[in-house]
Structures are given as C-alpha cells and as structure tokens.
N, CA, C and O of each residue as an XYZ file, in Angstrom:
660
protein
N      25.526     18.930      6.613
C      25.758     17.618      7.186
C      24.742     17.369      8.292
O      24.509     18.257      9.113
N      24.063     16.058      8.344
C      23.214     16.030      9.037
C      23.644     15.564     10.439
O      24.824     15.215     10.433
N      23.045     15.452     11.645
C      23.764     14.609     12.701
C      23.924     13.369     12.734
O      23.219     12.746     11.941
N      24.625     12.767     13.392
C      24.905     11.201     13.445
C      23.407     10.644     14.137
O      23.372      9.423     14.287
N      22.513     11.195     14.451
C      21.362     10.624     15.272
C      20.107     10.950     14.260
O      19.104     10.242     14.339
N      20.146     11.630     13.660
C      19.660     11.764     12.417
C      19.030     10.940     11.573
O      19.701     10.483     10.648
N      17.299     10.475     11.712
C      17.027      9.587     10.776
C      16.645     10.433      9.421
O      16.072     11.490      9.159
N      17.449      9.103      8.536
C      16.716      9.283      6.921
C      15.683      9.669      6.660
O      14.610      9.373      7.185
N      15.986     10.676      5.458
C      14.332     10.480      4.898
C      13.510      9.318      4.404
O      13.737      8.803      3.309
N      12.734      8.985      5.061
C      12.519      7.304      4.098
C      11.870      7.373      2.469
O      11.551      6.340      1.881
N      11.752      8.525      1.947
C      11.325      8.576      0.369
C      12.534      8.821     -0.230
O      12.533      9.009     -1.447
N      13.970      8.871      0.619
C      15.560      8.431     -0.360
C      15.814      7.062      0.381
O      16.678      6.315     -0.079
N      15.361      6.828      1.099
C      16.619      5.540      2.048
C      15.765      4.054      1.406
O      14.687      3.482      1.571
N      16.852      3.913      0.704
C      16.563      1.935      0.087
C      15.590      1.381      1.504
O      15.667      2.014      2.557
N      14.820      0.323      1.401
C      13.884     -0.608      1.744
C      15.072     -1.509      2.145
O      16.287     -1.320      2.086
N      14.590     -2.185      2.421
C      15.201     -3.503      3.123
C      15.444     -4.216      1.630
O      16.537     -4.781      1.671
N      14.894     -4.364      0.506
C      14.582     -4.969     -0.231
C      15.794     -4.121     -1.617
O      16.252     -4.515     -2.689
N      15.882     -3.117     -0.993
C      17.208     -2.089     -2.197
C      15.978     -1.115     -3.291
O      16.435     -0.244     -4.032
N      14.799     -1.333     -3.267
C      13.909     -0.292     -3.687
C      13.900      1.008     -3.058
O      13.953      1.059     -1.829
N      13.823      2.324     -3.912
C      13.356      3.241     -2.945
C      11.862      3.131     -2.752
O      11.246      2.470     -3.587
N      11.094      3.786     -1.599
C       9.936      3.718     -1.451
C       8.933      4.596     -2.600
O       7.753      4.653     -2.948
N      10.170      5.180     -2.896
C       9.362      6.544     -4.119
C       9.051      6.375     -5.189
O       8.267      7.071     -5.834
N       9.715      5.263     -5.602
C      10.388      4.207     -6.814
C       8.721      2.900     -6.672
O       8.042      2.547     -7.636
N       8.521      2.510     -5.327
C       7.465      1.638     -5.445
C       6.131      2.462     -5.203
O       5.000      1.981     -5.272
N       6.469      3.888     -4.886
C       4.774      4.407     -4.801
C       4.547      5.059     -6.152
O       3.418      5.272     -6.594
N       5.984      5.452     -6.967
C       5.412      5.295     -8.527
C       5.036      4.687     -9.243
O       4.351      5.124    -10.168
N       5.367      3.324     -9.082
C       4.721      2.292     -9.755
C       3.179      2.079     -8.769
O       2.378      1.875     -9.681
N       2.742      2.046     -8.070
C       1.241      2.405     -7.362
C       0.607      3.085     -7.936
O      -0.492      2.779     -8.399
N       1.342      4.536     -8.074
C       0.585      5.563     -8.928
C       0.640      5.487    -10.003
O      -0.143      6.338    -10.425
N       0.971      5.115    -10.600
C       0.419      4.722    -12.260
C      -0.562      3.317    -12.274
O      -1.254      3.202    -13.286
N      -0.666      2.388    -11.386
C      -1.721      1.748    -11.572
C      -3.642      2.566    -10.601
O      -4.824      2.250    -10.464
N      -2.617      3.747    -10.209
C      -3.924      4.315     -9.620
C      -4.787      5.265    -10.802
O      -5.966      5.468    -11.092
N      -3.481      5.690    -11.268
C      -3.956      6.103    -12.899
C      -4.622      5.750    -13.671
O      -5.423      6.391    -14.353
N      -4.196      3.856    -13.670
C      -4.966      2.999    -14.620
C      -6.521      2.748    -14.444
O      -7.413      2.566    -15.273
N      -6.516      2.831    -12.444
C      -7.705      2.468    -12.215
C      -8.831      3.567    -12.343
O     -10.024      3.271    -12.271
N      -8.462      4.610    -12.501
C      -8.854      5.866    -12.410
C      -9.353      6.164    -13.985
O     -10.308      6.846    -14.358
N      -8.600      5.590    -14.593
C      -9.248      5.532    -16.029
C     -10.337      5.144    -16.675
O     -10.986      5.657    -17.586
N     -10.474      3.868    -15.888
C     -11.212      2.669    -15.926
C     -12.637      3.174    -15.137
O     -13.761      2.824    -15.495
N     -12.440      3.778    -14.363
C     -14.231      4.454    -13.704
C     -14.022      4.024    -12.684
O     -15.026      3.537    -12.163
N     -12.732      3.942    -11.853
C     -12.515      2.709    -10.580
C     -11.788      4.314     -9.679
O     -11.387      5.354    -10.201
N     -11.859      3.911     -8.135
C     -11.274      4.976     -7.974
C      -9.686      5.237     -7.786
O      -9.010      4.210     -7.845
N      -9.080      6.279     -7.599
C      -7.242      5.969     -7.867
C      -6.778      5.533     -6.819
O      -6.380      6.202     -5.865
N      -6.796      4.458     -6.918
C      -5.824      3.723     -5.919
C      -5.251      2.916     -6.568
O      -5.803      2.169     -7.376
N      -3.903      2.944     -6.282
C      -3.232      1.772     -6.746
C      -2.297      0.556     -5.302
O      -2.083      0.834     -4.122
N      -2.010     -0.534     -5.953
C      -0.879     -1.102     -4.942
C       0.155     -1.662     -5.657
O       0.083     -1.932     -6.856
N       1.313     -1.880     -4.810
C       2.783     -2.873     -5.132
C       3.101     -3.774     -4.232
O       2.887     -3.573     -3.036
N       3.762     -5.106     -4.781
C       4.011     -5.733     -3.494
C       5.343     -6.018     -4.174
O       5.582     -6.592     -5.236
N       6.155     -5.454     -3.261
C       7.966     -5.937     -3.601
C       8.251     -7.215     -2.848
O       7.550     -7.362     -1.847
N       8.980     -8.015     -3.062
C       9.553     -9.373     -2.511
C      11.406     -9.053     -2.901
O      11.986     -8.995     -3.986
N      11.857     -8.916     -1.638
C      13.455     -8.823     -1.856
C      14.047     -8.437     -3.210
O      14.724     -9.027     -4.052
N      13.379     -6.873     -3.054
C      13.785     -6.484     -4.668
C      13.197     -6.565     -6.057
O      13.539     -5.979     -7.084
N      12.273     -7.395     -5.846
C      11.539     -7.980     -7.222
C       9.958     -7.530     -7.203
O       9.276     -8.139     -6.378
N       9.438     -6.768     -7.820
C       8.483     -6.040     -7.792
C       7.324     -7.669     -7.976
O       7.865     -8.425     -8.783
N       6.219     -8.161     -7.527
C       5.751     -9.231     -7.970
C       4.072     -9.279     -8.161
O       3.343    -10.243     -8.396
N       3.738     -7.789     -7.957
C       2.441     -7.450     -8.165
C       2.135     -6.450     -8.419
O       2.772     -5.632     -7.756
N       1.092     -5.792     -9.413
C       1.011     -4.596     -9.015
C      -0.849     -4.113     -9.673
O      -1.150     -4.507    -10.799
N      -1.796     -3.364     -8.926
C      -2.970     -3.567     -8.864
C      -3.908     -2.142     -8.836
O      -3.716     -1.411     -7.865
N      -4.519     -1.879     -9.452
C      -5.563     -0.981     -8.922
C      -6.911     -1.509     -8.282
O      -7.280     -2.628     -7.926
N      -7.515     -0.218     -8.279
C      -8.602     -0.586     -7.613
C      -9.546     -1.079     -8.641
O      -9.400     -0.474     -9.703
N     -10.638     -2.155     -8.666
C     -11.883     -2.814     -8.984
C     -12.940     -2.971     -8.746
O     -13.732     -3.650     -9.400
N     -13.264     -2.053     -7.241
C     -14.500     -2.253     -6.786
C     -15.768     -2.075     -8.169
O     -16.484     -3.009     -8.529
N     -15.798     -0.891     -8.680
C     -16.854     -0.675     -9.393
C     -16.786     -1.264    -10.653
O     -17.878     -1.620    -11.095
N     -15.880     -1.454    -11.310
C     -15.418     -2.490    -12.609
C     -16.129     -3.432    -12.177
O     -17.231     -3.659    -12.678
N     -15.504     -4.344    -10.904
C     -15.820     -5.673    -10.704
C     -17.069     -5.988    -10.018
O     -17.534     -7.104     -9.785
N     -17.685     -4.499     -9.643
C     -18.710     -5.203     -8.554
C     -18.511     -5.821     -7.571
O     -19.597     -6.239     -7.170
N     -17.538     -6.196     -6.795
C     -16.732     -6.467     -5.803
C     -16.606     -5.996     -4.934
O     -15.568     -5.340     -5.015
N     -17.256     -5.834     -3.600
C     -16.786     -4.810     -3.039
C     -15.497     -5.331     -2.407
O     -14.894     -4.291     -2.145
N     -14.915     -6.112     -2.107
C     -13.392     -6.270     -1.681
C     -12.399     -6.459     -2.605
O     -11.474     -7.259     -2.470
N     -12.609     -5.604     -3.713
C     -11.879     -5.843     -5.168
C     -10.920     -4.265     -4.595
O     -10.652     -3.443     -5.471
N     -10.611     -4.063     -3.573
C      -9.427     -2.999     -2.970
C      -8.113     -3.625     -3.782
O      -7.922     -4.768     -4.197
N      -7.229     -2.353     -3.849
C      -6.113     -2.497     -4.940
C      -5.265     -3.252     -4.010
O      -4.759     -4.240     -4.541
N      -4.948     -3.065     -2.718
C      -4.388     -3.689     -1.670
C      -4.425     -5.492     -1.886
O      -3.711     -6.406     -2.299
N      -5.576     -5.284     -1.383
C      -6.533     -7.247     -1.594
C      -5.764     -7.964     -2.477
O      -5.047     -8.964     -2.444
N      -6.210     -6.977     -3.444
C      -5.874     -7.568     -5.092
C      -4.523     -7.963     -5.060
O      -4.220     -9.141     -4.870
N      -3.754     -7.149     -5.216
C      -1.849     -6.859     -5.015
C      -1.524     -7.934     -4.299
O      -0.671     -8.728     -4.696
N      -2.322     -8.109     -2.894
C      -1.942     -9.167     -2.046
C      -2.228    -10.705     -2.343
O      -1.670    -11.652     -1.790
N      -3.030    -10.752     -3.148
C      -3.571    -11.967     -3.587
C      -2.865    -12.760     -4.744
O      -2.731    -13.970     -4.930
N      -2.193    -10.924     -5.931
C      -1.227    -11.807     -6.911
C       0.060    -11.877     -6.405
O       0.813    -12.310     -7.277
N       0.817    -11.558     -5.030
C       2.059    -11.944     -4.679
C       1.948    -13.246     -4.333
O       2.792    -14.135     -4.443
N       0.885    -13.295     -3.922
C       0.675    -14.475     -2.863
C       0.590    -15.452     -3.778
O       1.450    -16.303     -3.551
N      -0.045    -15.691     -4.675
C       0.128    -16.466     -6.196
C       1.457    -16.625     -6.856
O       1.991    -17.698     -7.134
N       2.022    -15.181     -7.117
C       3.476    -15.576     -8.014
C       4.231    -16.025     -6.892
O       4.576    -17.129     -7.315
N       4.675    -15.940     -5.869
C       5.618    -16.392     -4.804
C       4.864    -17.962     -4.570
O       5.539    -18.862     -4.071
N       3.784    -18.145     -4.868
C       3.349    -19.880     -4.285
C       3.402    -20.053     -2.693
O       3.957    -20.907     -2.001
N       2.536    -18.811     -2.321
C       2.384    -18.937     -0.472
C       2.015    -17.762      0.055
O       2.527    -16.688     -0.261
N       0.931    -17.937      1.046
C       0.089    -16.977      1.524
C       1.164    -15.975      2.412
O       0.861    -14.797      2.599
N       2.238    -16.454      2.855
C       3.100    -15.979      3.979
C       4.043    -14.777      2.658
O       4.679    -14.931      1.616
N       3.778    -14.080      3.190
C       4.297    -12.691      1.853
C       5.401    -12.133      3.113
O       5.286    -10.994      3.564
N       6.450    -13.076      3.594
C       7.497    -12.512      4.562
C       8.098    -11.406      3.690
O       7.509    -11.094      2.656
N       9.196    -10.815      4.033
C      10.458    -10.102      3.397
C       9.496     -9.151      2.222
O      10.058     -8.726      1.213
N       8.420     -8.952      2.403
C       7.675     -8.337      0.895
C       6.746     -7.083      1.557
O       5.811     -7.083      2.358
N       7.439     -6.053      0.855
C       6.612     -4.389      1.050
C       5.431     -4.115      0.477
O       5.358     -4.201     -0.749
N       4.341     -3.751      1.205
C       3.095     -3.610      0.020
C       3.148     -1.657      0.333
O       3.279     -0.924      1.313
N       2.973     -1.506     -1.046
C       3.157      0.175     -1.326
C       1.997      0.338     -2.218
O       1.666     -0.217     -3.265
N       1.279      1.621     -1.213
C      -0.368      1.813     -1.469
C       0.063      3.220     -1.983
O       1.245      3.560     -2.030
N      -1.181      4.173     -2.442
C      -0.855      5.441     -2.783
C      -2.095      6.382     -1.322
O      -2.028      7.407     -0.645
N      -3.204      5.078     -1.523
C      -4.063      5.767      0.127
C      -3.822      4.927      1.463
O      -4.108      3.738      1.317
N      -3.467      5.194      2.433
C      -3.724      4.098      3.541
C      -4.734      3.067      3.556
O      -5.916      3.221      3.248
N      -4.215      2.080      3.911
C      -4.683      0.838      3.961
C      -6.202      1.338      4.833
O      -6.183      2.136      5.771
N      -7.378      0.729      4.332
C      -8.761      0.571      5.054
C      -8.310     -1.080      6.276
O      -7.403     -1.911      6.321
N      -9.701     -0.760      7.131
C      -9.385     -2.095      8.118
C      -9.631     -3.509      7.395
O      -9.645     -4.390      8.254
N      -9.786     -3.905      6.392
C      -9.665     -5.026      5.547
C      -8.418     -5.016      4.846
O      -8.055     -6.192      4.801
N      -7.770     -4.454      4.406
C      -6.591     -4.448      3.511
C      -5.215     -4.516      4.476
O      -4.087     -5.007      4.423
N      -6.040     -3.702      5.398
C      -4.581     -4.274      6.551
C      -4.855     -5.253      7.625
O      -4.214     -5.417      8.663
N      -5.717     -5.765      7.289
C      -6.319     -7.012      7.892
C      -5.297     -8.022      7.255
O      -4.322     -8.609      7.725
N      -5.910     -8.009      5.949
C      -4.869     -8.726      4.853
C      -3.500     -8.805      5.017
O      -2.996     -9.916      4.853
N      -2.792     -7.883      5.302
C      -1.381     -7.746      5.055
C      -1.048     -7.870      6.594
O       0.174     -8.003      6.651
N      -1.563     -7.886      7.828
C      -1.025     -8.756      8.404
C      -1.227     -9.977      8.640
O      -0.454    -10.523      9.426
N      -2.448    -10.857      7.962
C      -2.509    -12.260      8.046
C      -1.982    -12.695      7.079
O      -2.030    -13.915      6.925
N      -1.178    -11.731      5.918
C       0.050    -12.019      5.028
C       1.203    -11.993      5.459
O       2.120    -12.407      4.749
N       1.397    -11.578      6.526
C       2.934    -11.436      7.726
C       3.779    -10.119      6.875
O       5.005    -10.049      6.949
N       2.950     -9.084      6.055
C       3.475     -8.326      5.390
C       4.736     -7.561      6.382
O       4.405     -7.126      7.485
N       6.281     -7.425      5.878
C       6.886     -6.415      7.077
C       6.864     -5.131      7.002
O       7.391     -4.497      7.916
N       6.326     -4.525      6.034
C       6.038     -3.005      5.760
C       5.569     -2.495      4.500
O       5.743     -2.825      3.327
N       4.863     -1.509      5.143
C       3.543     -0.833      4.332
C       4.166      1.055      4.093
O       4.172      2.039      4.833
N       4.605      0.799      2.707
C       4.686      2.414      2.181
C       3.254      3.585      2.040
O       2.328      3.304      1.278
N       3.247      4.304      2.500
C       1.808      4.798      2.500
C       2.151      5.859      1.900
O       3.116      6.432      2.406
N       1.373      6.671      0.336
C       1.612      7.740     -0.343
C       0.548      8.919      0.771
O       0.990      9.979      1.216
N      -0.498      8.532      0.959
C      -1.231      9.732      1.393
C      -1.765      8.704      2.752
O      -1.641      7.481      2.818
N      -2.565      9.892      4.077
C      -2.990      9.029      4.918
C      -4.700      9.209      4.437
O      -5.241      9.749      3.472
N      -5.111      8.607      5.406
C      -7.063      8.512      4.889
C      -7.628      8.689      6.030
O      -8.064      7.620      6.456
N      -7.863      9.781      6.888
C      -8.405     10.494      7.905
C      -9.634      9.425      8.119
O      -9.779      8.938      9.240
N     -10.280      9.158      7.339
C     -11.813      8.952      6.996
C     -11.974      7.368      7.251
O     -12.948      7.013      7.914
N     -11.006      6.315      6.726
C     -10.966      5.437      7.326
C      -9.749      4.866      6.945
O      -9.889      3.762      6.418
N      -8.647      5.249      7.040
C      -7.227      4.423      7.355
C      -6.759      3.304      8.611
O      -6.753      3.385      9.839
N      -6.546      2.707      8.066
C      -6.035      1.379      9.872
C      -4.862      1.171      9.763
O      -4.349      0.131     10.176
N      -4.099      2.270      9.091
C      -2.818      2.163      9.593
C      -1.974      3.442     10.162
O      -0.887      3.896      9.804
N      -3.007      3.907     11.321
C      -2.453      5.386     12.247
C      -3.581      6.323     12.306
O      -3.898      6.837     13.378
N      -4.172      6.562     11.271
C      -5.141      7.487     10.882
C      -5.840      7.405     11.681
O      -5.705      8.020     12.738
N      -6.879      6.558     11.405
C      -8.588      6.424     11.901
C      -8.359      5.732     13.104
O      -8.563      6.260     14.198
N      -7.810      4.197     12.921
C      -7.415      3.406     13.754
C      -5.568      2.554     13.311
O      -4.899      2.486     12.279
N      -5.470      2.295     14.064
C      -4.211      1.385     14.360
C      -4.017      0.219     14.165
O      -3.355     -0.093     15.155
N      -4.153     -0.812     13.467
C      -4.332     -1.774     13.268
C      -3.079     -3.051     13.504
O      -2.936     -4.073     14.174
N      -2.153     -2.070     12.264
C      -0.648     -2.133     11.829
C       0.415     -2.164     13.382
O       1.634     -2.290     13.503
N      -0.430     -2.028     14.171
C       0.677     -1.692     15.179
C       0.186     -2.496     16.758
O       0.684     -2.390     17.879
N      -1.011     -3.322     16.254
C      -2.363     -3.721     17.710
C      -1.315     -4.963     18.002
O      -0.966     -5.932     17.328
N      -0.818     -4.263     19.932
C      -0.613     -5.291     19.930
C      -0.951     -6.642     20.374
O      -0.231     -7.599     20.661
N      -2.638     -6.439     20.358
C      -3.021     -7.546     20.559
C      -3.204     -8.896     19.270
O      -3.553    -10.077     19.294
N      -2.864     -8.170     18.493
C      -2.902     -9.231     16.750
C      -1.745    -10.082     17.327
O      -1.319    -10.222     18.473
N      -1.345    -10.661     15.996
C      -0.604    -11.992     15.890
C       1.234    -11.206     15.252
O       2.347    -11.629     15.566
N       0.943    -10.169     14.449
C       2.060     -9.994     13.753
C       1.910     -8.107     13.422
O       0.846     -7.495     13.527
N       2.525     -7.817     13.238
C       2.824     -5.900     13.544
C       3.609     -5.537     12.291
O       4.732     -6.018     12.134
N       3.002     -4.596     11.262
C       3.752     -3.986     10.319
C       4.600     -2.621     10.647
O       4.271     -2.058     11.691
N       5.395     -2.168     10.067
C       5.855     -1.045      9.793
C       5.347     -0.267      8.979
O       5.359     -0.509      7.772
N       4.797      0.837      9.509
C       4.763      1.536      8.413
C       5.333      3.251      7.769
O       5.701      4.152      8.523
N       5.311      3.295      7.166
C       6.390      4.072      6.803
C       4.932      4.871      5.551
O       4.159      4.324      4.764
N       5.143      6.294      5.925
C       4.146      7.156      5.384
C       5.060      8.083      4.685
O       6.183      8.277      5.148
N       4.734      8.565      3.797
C       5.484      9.284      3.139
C       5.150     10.791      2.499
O       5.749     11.618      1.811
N       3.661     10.641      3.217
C       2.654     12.273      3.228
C       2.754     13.364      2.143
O       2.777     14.594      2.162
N       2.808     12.341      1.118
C       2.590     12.965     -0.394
C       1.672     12.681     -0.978
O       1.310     11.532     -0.723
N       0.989     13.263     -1.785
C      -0.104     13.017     -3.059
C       0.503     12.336     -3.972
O       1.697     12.616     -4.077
N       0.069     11.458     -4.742
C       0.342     11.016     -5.956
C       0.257     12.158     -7.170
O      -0.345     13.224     -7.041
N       0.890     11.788     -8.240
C       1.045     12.688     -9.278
C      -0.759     12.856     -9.814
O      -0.941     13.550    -10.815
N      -1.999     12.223     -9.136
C      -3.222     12.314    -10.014
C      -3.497     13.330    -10.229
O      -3.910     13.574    -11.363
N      -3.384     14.566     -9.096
C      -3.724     15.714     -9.006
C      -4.884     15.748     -8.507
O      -5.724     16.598     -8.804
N      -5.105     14.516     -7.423
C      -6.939     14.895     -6.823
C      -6.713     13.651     -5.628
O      -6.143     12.561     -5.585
N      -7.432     14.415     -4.801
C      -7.184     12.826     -3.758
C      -7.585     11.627     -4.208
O      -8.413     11.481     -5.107
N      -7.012     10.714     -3.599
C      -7.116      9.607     -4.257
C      -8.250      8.551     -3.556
O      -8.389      7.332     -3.656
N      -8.914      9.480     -2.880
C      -9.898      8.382     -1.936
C     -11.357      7.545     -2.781
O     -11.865      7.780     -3.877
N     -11.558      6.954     -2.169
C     -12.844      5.806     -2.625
C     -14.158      6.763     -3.142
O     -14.846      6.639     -4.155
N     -14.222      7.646     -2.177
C     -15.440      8.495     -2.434
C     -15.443      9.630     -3.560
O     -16.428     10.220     -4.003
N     -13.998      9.804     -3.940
C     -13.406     10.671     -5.522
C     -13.999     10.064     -6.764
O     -14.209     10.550     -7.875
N     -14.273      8.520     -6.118
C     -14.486      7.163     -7.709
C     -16.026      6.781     -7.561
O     -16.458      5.938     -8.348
N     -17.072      7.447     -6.419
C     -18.341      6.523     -6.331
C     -19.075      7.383     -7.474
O     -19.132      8.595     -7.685
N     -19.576      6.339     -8.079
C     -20.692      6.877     -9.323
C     -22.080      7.458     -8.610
O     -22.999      7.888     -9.307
C-alpha cells in the first residue's frame, strides 16, 4: 500500500482526457516505426483532445525535404485542422523524443496543456533537457510535462541524428 501523499505513476494514471499516457506513447511509437521505415528518423507524435485521439504523425524531414516537417509540427497542425482551431486547449501532444525548441514553440502557441515525453533529448530538448521552454515563465502559456523515461519499443534511440543520411 502506497502512502496517502504518494504520487502516481503517470505511465498508469489516466490523463485528464481518460487515456493512459502509455496507451498514447504507443500509438507515437508505431508512427515512429512508420517513419523509420520510410528513411525518416523515429519519431513519432499524438495529439489527444478529451479522449479522442485526433492526430497522429511521424517524422518527414527527409521524405519531405522540409526541414520543419518534425512529427510534433505535423501532429499539431492535423489537430489543429480536425478540431477547426489553432487553440488545441484540453489536448495532450505525446512525442516518443522531447520536443526540440520549435515543436514546443508550437505547442505552446497551441495553448497545448500537456506534453507526454517517451525519452528526453540531452542534445536539444526544450522541454527540461537542454532548455526549458515548457515551463518559461516569461512566455504567454506553460505546459506540463510529464516524462515517462522510457525508450520506445524501436530498439535504438530515437533521435534526428539515428535518421541523417
């Protein structure tokens, strides 16, 4: 029995939204899979909206030639489409690498309220890692984030520099 002061593990404890977080970084990791297939590197994203899964994305940089074709971006761009509004309130975006300083750029000028993180990214994460972004409180709006300091099932890190040709 645990103590009454005792926080959850957050890879069992439902989301605000009734998802587990483990539940939305599997669905991440299988589109990190996808992207990983594709010659892209493994990253994947999810964006939940009160329960309802409404995006879900790998990475495109090298497919697309893009360099802001991040699985994050992407994810954020088709919630923001199926919901009909840039304001992605009440909606979790679940990465498999920490957000870079553009992707969480994104998700807080999306008013995102929390960010599941499968692995962190020493190298350039902006959400704790490298820098802080998610938490500045000089911005406009402040995520949660909630790390969950696991690997994805790829069996290899999942960083940008795993996928450069």
């Amino acid at each position: 029995m645990r103590a009454p002061d005792a926080r959850p593990d957050p890879a069992s404890a439902p989301g605000p939204e009734g998802l587990l977080d483990d539940d939305l970084l599997g669905l991440a990791a299988g589109a990190a899979r996808d992207a990983a297939a594709a010659g892209d590197a493994a990253i994947g994203a999810v964006v939940a909206h009160r329960g309802v899964v409404v995006s879900t994305r790998g990475e495109e940089v090298v497919r697309s030639g893009d360099p802001t074709a991040h699985a994050a971006v992407l994810a954020l761009r088709d919630a923001a489409a199926a919901l009909s509004s840039w304001r992605l309130l009440d909606c979790v975006l679940a990465v498999t690498l920490e957000p870079c300083v553009m992707c969480t750029g994104a998700a807080i000028l999306a008013r995102v309220g929390r960010v599941v993180i499968g692995e962190r990214d020493a190298l350039g994460g902006a959400c704790g890692s490298r820098i802080d972004l998610a938490s500045d409180p000089r911005l406009n709006h402040a995520i949660e984030v909630v790390v969950l300091g696991r690997r994805t099932e790829l069996g290899r890190r999942s960083s940008r520099r795993a996928a450069r040709p």
